[in-house]
N, C-alpha and C positions, 0 to 999 in steps of 0.2 A: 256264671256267665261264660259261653265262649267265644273264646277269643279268636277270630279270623286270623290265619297262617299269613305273615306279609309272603309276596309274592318275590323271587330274587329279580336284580337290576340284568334285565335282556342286556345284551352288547347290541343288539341293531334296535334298541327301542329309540323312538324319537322323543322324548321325554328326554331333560336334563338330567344327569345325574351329578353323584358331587365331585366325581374326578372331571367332568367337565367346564368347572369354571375356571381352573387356571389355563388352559387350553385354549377355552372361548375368548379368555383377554389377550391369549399373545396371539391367536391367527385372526379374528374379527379384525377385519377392513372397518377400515376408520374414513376413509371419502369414498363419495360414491361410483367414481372413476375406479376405483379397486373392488369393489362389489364383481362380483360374477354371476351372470344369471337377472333372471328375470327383468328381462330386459324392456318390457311394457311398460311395469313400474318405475322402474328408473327412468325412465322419460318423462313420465308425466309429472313426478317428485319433480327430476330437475326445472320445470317450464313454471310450476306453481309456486317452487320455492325462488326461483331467480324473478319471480313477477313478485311476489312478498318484501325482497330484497328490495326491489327498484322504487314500490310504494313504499318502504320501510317500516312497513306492519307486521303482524304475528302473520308468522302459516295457518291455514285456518285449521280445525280438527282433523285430523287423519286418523282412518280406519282401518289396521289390515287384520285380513283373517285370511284362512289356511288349515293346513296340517301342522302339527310340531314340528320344530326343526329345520325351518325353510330358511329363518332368518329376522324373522317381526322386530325380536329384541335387537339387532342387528342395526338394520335400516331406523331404527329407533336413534339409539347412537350417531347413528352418520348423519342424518339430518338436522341434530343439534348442531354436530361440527358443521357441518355444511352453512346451518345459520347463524353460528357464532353465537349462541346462547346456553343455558343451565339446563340442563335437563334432572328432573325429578323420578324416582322410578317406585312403582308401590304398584301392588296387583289388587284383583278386586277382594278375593276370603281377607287380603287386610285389613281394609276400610271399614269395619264392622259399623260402624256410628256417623253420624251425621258431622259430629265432633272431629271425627278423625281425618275426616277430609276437609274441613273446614281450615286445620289446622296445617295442614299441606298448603293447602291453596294460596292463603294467605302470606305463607312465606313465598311463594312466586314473586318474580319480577318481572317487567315487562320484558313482552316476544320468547319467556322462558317457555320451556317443554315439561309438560306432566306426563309420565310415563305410566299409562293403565296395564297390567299383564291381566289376561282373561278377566278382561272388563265384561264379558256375560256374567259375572260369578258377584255384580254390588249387588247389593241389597236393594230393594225397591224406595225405600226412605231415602237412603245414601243419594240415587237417582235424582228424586226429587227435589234434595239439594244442587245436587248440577247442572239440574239442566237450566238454571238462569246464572249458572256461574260459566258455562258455557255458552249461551246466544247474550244474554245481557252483560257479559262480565261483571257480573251482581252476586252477593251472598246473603241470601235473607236469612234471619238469625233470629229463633224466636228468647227473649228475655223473663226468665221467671213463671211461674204457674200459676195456676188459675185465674180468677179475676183479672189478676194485677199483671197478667202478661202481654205484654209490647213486642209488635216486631219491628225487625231493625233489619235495615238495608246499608250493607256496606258496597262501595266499589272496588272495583278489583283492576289490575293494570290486564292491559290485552296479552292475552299468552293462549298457547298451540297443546290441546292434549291431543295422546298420541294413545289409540287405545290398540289392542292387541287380544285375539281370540280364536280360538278353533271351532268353534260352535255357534257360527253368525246368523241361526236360526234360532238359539236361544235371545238374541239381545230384544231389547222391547223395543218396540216399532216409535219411540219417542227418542230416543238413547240415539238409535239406530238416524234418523231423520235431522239428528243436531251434527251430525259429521261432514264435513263440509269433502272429504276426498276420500273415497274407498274404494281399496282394492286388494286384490285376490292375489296369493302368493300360491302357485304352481311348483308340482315337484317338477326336480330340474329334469333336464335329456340329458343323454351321455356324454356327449361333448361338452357344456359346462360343470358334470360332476369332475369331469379329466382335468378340466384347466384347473378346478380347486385345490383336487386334490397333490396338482404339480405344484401351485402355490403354497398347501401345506406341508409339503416334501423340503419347497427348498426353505422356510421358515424352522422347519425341523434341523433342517441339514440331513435330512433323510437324502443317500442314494439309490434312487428307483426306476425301473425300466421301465421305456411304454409299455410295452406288455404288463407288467405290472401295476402300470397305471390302470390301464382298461380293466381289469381283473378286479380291482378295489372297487372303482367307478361303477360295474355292473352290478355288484353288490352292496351297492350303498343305498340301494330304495330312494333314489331321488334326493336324498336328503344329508347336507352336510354335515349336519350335527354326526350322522352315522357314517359319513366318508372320515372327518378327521377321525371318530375313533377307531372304525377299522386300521385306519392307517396305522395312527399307534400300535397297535394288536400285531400287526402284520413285521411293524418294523422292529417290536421285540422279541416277534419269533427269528426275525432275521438277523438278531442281534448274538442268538442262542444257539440255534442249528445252520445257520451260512456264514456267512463274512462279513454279513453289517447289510449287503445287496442286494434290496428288493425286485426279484426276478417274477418272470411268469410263473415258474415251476416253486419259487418261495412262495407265492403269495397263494398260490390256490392250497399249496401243502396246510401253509397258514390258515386258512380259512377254512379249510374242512376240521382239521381238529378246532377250532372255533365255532362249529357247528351251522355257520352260514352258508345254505345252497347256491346256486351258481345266480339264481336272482335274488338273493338277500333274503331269503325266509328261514328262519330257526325253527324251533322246537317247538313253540308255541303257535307260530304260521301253520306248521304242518297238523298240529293238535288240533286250531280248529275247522281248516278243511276234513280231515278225517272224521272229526265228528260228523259235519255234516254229511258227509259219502257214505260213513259206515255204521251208522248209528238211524242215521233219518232216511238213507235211501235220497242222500243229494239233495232234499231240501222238496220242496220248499220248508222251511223250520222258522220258528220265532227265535229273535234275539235271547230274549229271556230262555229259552229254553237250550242253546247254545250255552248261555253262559254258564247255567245250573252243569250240563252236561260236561264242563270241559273245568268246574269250580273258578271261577272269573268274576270280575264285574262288568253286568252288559255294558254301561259306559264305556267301560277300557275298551271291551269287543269293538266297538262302534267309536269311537276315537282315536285309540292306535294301533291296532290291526286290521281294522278293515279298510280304511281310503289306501293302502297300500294295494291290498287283493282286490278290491274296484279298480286299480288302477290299472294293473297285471291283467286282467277280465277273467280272473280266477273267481269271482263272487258273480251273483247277478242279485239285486232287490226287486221283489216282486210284491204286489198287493199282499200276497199270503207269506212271504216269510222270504229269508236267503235262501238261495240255490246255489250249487257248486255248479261251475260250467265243466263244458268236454276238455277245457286249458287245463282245469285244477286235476280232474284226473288223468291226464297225458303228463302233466311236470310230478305226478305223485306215481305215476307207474301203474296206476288203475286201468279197469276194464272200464271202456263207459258206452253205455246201452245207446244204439240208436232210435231206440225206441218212446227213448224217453222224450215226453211233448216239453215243449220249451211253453213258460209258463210268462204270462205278460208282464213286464220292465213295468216297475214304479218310478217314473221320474219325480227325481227330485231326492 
């Protein structure tokens, strides 16, 4: 049998890794007056949760989805504290059994938080357990087999799940339809990647310059999971070749031997625009056939590197496959044909 090459941990991937959980505990804001960003959300969190508070009932289901890295598990957190209740945390590839949730569940207390991570990934069984543990606060329980099996209806106290997903076209339109508040987490603009990354400077005790601020910030792809670790990066190079001083002239020295471009694309960014430019003639090309070309999983293609280059307008999705635009071969140093017919946008 062969064994699939794991792939190495990107520095600007939005995907956790494992040097990032002791980092995420000491910079993650804890109220949501210290949140930075998205500030849609936090309006609407704060009016449903201060109207929850005033009835003294649970918040009802909240659903966020997004890209990696925006913050889901974050805001998860903050609105337990915010409610002054327990929150629970388990993702969906956990849950494998009906058992398993059941066994969760149960230890809830009332107005506590069940924390779902890529709650597209339960099971359809698992599902159909929830969904009367969610609108009915009910857990029907079947006893024994064959013949002789009884169901049993237990009640459950009022409590608030909090699901979390990158892929909100995966969930089932039943899952989907029991969430009482949903909403969409946006990569940030540059002015709130700046204010974070000032906040994880002085949490660090990092000394840094604006300039240096905006330097990280341009290169964080919107996303602060990959602002604070650049930052790091940045400030042990400053640690090693300057004086401790995160400058303009440190931080880009920094970042290019880190192989980060002046928009946050690596080696892998560039791998697979290139495919598409120099392999297919710019596309249009199918996912699958990108992935084969560059050794990838389409998933990964189409989860963490592409809402990125969607976002840049370095990609286009068309009925017949991705396109590379005139941006991707202008930021790559290519020639690009005016010739070439722009091929019709698949929305959606």
């Amino acid at each position: 049998m062969v064994m699939k090459k794991k792939s190495p941990e990107r520095l600007i991937s939005t995907k956790p890794q494992s040097e990032d959980v002791s980092l995420d505990t000491n910079l993650r804001p804890h109220r949501l007056d210290e949140y930075i960003g998205q500030d849609r959300v936090k309006e609407n969190l704060k009016i449903a949760m201060t109207a929850a508070q005033r009835r003294k009932e649970a918040l009802d289901h909240v659903l966020l989805y997004g890209p990696p890295g925006l913050g889901k598990t974050t805001l998860a957190y903050i609105i337990a504290a915010e409610m002054g209740v327990n929150i629970r945390i388990t993702s969906g590839p956990a849950v494998e059994r009906p058992g398993d949730l059941a066994a969760i569940i149960t230890n809830l207390r009332a107005n506590d938080i069940l924390f779902i991570d890529e709650v597209h990934r339960l099971g359809r069984v698992v599902e159909e357990v929830l969904y009367p543990a969610m609108e009915d606060f009910a857990l029907d329980l079947i006893i024994g087999k064959g013949p002789g099996a009884r169901s049993l209806r237990l009640s459950l106290p009022k409590f608030t799940i909090i699901g979390a997903t990158t892929r909100f076209a995966l969930l089932s339109p039943p899952l989907r339809d029991r969430f009482g508040a949903v909403y969409r987490l946006d990569f940030y603009d540059q002015k709130a990647m700046q204010d974070i990354i000032r906040r994880s400077a002085k949490i660090l005790k990092v000394e840094i310059e604006e300039a240096g601020v905006e330097e990280i910030a341009q290169r964080a792809r919107g996303t602060p999971r990959v602002a604070n670790r650049l930052l790091r990066r940045v400030r042990d190079y400053a640690q090693v070749k300057a004086d401790g001083k995160i400058t303009y002239a440190v931080a880009v020295e920094a970042l290019h031997q880190l192989e980060v471009d002046s928009l946050g694309l690596d080696e892998v960014d560039h791998k697979v625009l290139k495919a598409i430019i120099e392999k297919f003639d710019g596309g249009p090309v199918g996912l699958d056939t990108i992935a084969a070309a560059i050794s990838e999983e389409a998933d990964t293609i189409m989860d963490v590197y592409e809402p990125y280059l969607l976002q840049l307008g370095f990609l286009d999705r068309t009925p017949r496959g991705r396109v590379a635009t005139k941006l991707a071969y202008e930021h790559l140093g290519l020639n690009y044909s005016k010739d070439r017919d722009k091929q019709p946008r698949l929305i959606g």
